[in-house]
N, C-alpha and C positions, 0 to 999 in steps of 0.2 A: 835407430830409426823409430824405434818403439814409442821413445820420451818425447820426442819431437811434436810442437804443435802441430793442428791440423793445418793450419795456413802456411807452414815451412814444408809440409808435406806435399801441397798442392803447388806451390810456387816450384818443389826440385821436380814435380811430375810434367809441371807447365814447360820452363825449361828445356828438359831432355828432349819433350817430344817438339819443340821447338828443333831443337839441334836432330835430331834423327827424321823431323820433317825436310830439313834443308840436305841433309844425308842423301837421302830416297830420291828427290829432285832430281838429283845430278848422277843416278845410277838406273842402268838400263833394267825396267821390269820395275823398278820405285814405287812411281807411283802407283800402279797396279797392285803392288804386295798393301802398300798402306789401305786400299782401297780393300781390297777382297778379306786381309788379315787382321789389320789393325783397326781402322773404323769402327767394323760393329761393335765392338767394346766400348765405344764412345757413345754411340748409339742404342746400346742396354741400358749404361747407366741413364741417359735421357730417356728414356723412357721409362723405369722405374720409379724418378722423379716425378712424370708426368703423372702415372699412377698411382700416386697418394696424393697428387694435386688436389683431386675432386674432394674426395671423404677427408682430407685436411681442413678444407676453405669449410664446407658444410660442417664436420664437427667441433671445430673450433668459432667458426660464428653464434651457431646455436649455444652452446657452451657461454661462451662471453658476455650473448644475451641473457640466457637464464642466472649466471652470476654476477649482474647488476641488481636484478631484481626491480627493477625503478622504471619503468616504459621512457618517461621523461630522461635518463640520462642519458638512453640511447640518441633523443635527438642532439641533447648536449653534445656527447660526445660525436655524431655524425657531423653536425655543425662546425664543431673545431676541426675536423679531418679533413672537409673538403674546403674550409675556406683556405687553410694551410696549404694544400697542394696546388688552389688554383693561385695563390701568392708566389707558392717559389717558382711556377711555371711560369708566371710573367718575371719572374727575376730573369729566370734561365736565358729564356726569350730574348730577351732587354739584352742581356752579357752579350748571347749570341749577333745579334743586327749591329752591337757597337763594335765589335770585333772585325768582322766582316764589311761595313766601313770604315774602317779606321785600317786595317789591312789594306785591303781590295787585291785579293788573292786571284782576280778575275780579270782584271785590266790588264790589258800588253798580252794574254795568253798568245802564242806562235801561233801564225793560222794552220801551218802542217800540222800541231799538234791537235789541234782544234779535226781537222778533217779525217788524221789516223784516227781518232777514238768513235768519231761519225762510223766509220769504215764497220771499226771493230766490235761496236755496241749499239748503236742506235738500232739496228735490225733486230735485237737480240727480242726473241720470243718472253724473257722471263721481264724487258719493259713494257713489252706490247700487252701482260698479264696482269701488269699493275697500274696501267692508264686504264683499261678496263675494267680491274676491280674497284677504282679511284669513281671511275666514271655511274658504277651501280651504285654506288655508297650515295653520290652527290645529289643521281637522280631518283632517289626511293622517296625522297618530299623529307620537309623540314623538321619533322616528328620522328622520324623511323625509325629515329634512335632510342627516343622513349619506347616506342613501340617492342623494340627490340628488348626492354631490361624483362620484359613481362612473357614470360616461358606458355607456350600451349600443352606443352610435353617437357613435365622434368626429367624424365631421361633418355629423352633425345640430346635435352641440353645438359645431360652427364657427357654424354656419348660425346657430343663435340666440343667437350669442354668451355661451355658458354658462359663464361666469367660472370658476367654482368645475371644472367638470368640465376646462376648458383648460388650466385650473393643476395638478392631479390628473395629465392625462397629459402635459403637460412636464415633473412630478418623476418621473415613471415610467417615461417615456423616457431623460431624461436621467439616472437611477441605475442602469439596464440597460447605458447605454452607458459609465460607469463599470465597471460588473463584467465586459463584453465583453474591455476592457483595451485600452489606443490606439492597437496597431495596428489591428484590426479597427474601432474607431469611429472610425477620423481622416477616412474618408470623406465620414460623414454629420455629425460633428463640423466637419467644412469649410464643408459646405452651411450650417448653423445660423449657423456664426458670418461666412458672405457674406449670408446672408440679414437676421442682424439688424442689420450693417451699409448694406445696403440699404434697410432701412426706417427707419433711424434718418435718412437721407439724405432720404428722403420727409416725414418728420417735417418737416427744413430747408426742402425745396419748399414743404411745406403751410403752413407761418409765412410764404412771402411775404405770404400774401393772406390773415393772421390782424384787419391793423387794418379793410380794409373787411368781412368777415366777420364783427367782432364790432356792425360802423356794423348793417349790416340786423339782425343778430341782434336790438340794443338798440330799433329804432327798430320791430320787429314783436313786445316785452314790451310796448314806452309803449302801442301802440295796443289794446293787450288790458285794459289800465286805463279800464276802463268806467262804474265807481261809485266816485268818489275819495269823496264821503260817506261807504261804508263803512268804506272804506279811513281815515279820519280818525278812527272811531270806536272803530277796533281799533289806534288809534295807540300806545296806554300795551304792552298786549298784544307788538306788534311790536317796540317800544323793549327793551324787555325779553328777547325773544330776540338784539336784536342786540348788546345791551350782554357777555348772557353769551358772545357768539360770540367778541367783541373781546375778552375774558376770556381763552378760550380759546386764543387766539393768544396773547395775554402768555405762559399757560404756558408754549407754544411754543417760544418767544424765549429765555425763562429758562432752557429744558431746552438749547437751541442753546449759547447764552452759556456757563453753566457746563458743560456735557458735553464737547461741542467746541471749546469754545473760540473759537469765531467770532463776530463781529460780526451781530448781530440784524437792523443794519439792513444789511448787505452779503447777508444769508440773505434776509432781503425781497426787496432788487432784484435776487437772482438768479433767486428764484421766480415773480416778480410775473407775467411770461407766462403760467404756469401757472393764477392765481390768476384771471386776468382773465378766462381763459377759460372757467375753471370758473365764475366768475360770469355769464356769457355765456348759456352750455350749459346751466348746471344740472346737470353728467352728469361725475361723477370718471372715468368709464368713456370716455364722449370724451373727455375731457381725458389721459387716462393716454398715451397717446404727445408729449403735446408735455413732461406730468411727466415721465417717465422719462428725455427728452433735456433737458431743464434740471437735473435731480439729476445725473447722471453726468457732462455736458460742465461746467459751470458751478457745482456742488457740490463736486465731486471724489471722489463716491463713485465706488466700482466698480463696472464691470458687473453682476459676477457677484452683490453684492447688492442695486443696485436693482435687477434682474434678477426677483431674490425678492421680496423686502419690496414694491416698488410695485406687482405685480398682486396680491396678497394684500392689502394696503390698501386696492385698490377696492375688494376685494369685502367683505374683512371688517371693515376700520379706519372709521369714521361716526362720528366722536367730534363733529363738528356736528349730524347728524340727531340724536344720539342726546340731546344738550344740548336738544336743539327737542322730545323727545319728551316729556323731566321739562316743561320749561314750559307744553307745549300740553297736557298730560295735565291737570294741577292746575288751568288755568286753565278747561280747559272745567267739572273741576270744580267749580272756584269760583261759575260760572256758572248751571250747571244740578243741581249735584248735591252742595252743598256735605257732606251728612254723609256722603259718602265720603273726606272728605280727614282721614285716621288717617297718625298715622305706621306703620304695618305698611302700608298699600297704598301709601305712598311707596317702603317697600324694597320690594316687590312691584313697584314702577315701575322700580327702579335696575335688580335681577334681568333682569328683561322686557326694556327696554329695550335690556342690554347684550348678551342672547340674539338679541333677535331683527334686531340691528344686522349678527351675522355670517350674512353669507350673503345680505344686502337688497339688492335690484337698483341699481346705479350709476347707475342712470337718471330722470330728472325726476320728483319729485313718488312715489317711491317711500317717502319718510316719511310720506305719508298713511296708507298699506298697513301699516307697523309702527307707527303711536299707534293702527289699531283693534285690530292682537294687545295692544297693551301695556293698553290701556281695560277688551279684556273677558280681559284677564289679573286685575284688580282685582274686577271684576263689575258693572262700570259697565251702567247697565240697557239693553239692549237698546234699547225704544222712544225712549229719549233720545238712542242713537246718531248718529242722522242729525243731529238740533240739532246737538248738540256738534261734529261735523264741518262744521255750517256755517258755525257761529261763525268759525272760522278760516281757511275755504279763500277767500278775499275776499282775505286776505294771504300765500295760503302759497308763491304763486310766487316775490315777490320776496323770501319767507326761504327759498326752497329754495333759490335763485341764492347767498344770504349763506352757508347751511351748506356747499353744496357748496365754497366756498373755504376753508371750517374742515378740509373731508373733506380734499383737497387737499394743503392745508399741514401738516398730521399725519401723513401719509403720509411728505412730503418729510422731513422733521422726525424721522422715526423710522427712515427711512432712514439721515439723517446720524448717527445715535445706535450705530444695529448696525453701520455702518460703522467706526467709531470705534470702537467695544467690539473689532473685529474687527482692528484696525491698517489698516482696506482704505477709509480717508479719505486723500486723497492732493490737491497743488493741481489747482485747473480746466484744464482743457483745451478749450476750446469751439472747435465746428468752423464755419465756414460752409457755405452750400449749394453755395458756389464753390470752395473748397478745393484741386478736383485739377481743375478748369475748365481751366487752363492745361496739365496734361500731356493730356487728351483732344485738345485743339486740335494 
């Protein structure tokens, strides 16, 4: 078990707890044990990751900045990262809406099956929490977003781990300490860059205990699979998002292949860690400390850009949600509302979509939050609202689990691209958690 990569490790953890979640199901007291015994183990390690989240994204930003040395490159390099992201997003987009007409996994649904998931979901308190989160976002005025990158309190916005404002003040730190000049910043420039070696060290630690971490994680999604009925009837539906997802990784590949020059499938199993656990998680936001130390150890980008490009990827790179947003849009239209589906409220979906992707929380089941801005960006009717969200959330978990691995691998992927644009791809160097074991001793 020992030699075995980490990604063979994670896949036989995924697995079992697959198979021991389907176990538990169908044994009296199951789910309970999974719940009370196995769980929390899923639940430490997500949080553990959560908590080198912050001092990751901050010392590695600062870091990246102060090792350009160049104020100008930064904008260079910001330039290339977000035109990048906001490109594949409209690719994503695009796959998604031709899919989704070209299917139309929506037309002919049974009306019984249409009125059981009414029955079963539309009431459901956790839609009624994200029309109203939907609804504060839409109505805080056209700016709030900007408003929002710009922190009153940075550690409040430690505390609620506030992406967008974390990133704001490690280019703002780290471009002061640029213009201070290196003798005066080599102090705090020292700390940054022990520090984001320290957590990258943690990152190592917390991968021991990623394959039984992912075993409880998988084995407490099976047991939340409660109506495989519905689940069977929203099968064309689901097919259809995952076909565009695997789409969307082909781009991937191709942009890898031809840009950089590397091997498709060698970019796979360097990332596959990453991917797994983004499948796991559901949350690019957890997942972004084990991303960042597989893009840099095992990619052979540099610090100082995945540094940039992958916390600004969580937060604003969703080229999977945003894929799931064109499919779930049309298709609830399909369902409930067909004379809204015009082509002008399709580009109204791409627009929407790719807006409201930057800045969307890294966190589970945060595409529900952006298809109601993008819905009643169209003028999708109000009272049909709730339907239409029910329709889908029966499956949306285990296509949040599929996107999040799209989110993921785009990030990695555009990392290796502004690398490369930039000369700063270089071969792997991957470290272990044992490394310097022998000089402590």
């Amino acid at each position: 078990m020992k030699k075995l990569a980490m990604h063979w490790k994670i896949i036989i953890g995924m697995i079992l707890g697959i198979i021991f979640g389907f176990i538990m199901n169908n044994v009296d007291g199951g789910r309970g044990f999974v719940g009370d015994w196995v769980a929390p183990f899923g639940k430490i390690f997500i949080n553990l990751l959560k908590l080198i989240a912050v001092p990751l994204i901050l010392a590695s930003l600062i870091k990246g900045i102060t090792d350009l040395k160049d104020i100008s490159k930064i904008k260079n390099m910001g330039l290339r990262t977000l035109g990048i992201y906001m490109g594949t997003t409209v690719i994503a987009i695009a796959i998604g809406l031709a899919l989704v007409n070209t299917v139309k996994p929506g037309v002919g649904m049974p009306e019984e099956t249409i009125e059981k998931i009414k029955l079963r979901y539309a009431n459901d308190t956790g839609i009624a929490d994200k029309i109203s989160e939907a609804s504060a976002r839409t109505n805080a005025g056209p700016l709030q977003a900007l408003v929002d990158i710009f922190p009153s309190n940075i550690f409040q916005s430690f505390t609620e781990a506030s992406m967008l404002q974390i990133i704001f003040f490690a280019l703002f730190v780290g471009i002061c300490l640029l213009l201070i000049g290196e003798e005066k910043a080599k102090p705090l420039t020292g700390f940054f860059n022990s520090l984001n070696d320290v957590v990258m060290k943690m990152v190592d630690l917390i991968m021991l205990s990623a394959p039984y971490a992912v075993f409880a994680l998988m084995a407490n999604v099976i047991i939340a699979f409660d109506d495989t009925e519905i689940l069977l009837k929203l099968l064309l539906y689901a097919l259809c998002v995952v076909v565009g997802l695997v789409l969307m990784i082909g781009v991937y590949l191709i942009l890898v292949a031809v840009y950089t020059k590397k091997s498709p499938m060698w970019f796979l199993q360097q990332i596959s860690p990453a991917q797994l656990l983004a499948f796991s998680t559901s949350s690019s936001a957890a997942t972004l400390p084990v991303t960042m130390e597989r893009v840099e150890e095992h990619l052979g980008v540099d610090g100082e850009v995945a540094g940039f490009v992958l916390p600004v990827g969580a937060t604003v790179n969703m080229d999977g949600t945003s894929l799931y947003q064109g499919i779930a849009a049309v298709f609830i239209m399909q369902v409930v509302w067909p004379e809204g589906l015009t082509f002008t409220n399709q580009l109204v979906i791409i627009g929407t979509a790719l807006l409201a992707s930057i800045g969307s929380a890294a966190v589970p089941s945060a595409g529900i939050v952006m298809l109601v801005i993008v819905l009643e960006s169209i003028g999708f009717p109000a009272e049909l609202l709730p339907i239409g969200l029910a329709l889908i959330f029966a499956v949306d978990r285990p296509l949040d689990m599929c996107r999040t691995v799209v989110n993921v691998t785009g990030d990695a992927t555009v990392a290796m691209i502004v690398a490369k644009s930039l000369g700063k791809l270089h071969d792997p160097k991957p470290q272990e958690w044992d490394d310097n074991y022998a000089d402590v001793k």
